[in-house]
C-alpha positions in Angstrom: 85.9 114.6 59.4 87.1 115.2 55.9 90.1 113.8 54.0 91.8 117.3 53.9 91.2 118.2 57.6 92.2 114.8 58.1 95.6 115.6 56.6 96.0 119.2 57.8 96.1 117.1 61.5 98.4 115.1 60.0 101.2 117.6 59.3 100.3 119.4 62.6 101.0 116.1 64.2 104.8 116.1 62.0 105.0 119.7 62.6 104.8 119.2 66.5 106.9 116.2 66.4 110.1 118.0 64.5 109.8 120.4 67.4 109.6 118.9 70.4 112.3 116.4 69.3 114.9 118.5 67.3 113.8 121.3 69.4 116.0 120.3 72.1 119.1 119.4 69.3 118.5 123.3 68.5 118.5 124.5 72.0 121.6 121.9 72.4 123.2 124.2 69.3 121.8 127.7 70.8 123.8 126.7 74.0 126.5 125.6 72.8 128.8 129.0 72.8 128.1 129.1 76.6 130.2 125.9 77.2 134.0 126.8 78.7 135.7 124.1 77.9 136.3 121.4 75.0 135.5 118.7 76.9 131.5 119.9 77.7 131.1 120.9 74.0 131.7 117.4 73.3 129.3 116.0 75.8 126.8 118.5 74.4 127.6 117.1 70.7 127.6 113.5 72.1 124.0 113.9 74.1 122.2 114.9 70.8 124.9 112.4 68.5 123.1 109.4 68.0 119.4 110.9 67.1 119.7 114.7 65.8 119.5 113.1 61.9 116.8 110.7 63.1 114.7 113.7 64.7 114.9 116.0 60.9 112.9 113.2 59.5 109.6 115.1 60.4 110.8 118.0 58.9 111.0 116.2 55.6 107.4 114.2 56.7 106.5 117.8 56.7 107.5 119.4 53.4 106.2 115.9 51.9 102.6 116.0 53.3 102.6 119.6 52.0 103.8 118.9 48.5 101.6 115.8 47.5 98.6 117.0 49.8 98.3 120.5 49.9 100.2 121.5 46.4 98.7 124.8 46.1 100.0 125.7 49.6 103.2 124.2 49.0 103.6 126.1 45.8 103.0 129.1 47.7 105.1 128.7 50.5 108.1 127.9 49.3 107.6 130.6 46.9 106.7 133.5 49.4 109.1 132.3 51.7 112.0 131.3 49.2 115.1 133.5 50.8 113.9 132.3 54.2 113.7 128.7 52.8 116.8 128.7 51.4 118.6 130.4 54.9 117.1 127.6 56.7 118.6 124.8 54.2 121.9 126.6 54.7 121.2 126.3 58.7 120.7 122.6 58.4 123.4 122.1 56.1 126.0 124.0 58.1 124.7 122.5 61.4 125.2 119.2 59.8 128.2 119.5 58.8 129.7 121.4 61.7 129.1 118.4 63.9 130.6 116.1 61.7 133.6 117.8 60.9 134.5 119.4 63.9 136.0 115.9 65.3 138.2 116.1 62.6 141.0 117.9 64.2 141.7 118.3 67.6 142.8 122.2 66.4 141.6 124.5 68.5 141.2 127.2 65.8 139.6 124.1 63.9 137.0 123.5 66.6 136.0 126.6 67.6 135.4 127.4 63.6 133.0 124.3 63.7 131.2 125.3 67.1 130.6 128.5 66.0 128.9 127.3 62.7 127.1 124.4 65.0 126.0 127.8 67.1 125.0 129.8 64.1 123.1 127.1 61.8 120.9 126.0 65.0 119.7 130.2 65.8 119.3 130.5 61.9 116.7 127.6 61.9 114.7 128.1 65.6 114.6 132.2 64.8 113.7 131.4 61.4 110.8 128.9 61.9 109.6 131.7 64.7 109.6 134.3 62.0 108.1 131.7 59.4 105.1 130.8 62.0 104.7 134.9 62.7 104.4 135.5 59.3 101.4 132.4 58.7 99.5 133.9 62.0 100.1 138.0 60.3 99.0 136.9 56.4 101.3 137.5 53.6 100.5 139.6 50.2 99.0 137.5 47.8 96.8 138.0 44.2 93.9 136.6 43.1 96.6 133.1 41.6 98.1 133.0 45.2 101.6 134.6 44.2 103.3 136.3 46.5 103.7 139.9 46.0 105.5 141.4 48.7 109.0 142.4 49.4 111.9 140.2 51.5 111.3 143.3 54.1 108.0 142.2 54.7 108.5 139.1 56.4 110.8 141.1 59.3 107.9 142.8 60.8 108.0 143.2 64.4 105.8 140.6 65.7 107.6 138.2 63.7 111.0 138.7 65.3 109.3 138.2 68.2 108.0 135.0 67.4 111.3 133.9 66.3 113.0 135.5 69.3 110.5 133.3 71.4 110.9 130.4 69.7 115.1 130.6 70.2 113.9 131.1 73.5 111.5 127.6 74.0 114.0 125.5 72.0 117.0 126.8 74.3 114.9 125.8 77.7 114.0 122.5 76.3 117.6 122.1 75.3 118.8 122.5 78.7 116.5 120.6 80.2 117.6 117.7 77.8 121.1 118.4 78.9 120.1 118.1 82.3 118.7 114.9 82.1 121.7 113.6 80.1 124.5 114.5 82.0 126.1 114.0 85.4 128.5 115.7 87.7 129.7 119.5 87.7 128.2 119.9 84.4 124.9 118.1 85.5 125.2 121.0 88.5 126.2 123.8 86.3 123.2 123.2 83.9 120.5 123.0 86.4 121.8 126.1 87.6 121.1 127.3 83.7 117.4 126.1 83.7 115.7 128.7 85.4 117.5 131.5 83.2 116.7 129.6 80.5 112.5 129.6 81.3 112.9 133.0 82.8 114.3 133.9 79.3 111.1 131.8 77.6 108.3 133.1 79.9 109.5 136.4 79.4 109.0 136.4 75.9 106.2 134.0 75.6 104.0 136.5 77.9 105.1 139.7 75.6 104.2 137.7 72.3 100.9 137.2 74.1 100.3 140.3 74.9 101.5 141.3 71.0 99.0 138.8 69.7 96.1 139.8 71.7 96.6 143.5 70.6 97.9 142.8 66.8 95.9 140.0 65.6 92.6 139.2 68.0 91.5 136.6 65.1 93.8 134.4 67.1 91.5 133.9 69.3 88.2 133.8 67.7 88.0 130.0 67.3 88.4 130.3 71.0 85.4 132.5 71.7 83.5 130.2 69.1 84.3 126.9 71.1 85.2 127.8 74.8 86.5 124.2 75.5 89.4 125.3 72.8 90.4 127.5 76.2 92.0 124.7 77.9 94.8 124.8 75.4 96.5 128.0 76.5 95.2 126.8 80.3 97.1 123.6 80.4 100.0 125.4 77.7 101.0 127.9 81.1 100.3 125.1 83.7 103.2 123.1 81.6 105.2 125.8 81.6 105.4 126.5 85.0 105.3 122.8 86.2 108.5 122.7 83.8 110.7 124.7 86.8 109.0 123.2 89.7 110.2 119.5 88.5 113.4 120.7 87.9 113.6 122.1 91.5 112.6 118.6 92.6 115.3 117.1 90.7 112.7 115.1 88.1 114.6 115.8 85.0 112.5 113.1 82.8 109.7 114.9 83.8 111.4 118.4 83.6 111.6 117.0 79.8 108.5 115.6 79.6 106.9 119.3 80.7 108.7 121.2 78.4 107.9 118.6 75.1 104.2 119.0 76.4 104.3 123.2 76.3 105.5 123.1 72.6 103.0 120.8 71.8 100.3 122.9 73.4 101.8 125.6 71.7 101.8 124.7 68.2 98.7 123.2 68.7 97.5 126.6 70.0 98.2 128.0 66.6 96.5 126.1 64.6 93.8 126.6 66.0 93.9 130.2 65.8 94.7 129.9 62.5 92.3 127.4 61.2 91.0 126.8 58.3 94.2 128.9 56.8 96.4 127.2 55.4 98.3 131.5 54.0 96.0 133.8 54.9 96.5 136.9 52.5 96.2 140.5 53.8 95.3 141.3 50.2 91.4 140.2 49.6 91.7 137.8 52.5 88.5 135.9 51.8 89.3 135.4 47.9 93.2 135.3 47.9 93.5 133.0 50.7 94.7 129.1 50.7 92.3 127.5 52.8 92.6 123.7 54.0 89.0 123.3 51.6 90.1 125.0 48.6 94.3 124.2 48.2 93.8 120.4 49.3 94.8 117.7 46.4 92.0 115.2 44.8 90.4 112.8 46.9 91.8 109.8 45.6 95.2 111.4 46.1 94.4 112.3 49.8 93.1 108.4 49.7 96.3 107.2 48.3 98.8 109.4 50.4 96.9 108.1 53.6 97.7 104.4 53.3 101.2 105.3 52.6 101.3 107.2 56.0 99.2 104.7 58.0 102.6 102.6 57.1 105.0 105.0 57.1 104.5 106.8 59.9 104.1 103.8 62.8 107.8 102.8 61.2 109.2 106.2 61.8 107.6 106.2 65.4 109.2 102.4 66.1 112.7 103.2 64.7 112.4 106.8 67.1 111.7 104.6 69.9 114.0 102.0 69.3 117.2 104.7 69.0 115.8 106.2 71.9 115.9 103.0 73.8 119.2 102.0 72.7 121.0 105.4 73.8 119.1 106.2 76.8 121.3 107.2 80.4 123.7 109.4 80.8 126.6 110.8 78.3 130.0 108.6 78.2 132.6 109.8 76.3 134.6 107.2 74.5 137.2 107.4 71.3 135.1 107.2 68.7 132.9 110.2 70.1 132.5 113.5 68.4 
């Protein structure tokens, strides 16, 4: 295996871990205008309190592994995809803040300001990373020195919203099931009785974006066809997704959790392997215009370099996640210094 393959796993592996662990903070945020009453919007803001920061440090693992490995593709990216970029950055800013500052005051006007920017900043970054992922599977415009050359319109094509409409969807069952898990008495009951909307609301979508991509964009699956084992993926991806209800019914929320962290694994993992070796495929001249893993990768002795920086970085980022995790396991308590 190659130094550039070997580092298009690694940001796969970041990309996968950002999801499955501030997927749930996002689904926390997507559900959070559902909540009646002060008192459960704080428990919501508590569960995901001590580790939502923690959990963004992929995201930045991310946009570093791209910058200093894959320039070219970075360059491109951010670029292409520089209004969405920038709508995202406002998502995490305003998500930020809103959960800091709504504490501030115990103003109900003041609150329910903050909740609603909690709301909006969490759908602004699940729906957008849906319609970001959408656009990488569809291609982008892009000449012959990889510049974009499309319009904003371009990137709201209808499959697209549909993958960001199914990834609100995903992050918005795992947060529940994360809420589940962290909470006790009428709100333990009243979200379990929100799970099974919430993967009704995710299966439905996920089996029309199936459907969409099988129609839309068969290249999806030709790696598939190539190497039948690669079928197993989207095999185990729906087995997870349907054990996910069936452990809730049993009242096995860590598993419940532990199902649902394993479908967007599966998931993400799914698409790179449809889109491999892509890094942007361009729908102009695809097989000249294109960034590839092979052709937009940095030097070798970068690649060398960057990958004894991870081999340390990474494990520390891993020990600190687990130690957090550790520390604030069990079930929500309020107490006065909570949000």
């Amino acid at each position: 295996m190659t130094l550039d393959v070997i580092w298009y796993f690694i940001i796969v592996l970041s990309v996968v871990c950002y999801a499955m662990l501030d997927g749930f903070d996002l689904g926390v945020g997507l559900l959070h205008p559902f909540t009646k009453t002060d008192y459960e919007r704080r428990i919501f803001l508590n569960a995901i309190g001590p580790v939502w920061d923690g959990n963004e440090v992929w995201l930045v693992i991310v946009g570093g592994a791209l910058f200093a490995g894959f320039p070219e593709v970075y360059a491109t990216v951010f670029s292409a995809f520089y209004i969405p970029t920038m709508l995202l950055l406002m998502g995490l800013i305003f998500r930020a803040v809103s959960i800091e500052f709504r504490s501030k005051s115990e103003n109900k006007s003041w609150r329910m300001v903050w909740d609603w920017m909690f709301a909006l900043g969490s759908f602004v970054i699940a729906f957008g990373l849906g319609v970001v992922l959408g656009n990488l599977i569809e291609g982008i415009p892009l000449d012959s020195d990889h510049n974009y050359i499309g319009t904003f319109s371009l990137f709201l094509r209808p499959y697209s919203l549909l993958m960001g409409l199914t990834t609100v969807a995903l992050f918005m069952m795992h947060g529940v099931n994360f809420l589940v898990m962290k909470t006790e008495g009428a709100l333990h009951t009243k979200l379990r009785s929100w799970s099974p909307k919430a993967i009704s609301f995710f299966i439905i979508t996920y089996v029309a974006l199936t459907i969409a991509t099988a129609c839309v964009h068969p290249q999806m699956m030709d790696r598939m066809r190539e190497y039948p084992v690669f079928l197993l993926i989207p095999v185990v991806a729906f087995l997870t997704i349907i054990c996910t209800p069936l452990l809730m019914k049993r009242k096995m929320d860590g598993w419940a959790f532990l199902s649902s962290c394993l479908s967007i694994a599966l998931l993400l993992l799914l698409f790179s392997v449809g889109t491999y070796p892509y890094m942007v495929r361009s729908t102009v001249a695809p097989e000249q215009n294109s960034l590839l893993i092979s052709n937009s990768a940095a030097s070798t002795l970068t690649l060398q370099i960057l990958l004894i920086i991870v081999a340390i970085g990474i494990p520390m980022v891993f020990g600190y996640g687990f130690y957090v995790y550790r520390i604030f396991r069990g079930k929500v308590k309020l107490e006065a210094t909570s949000y």
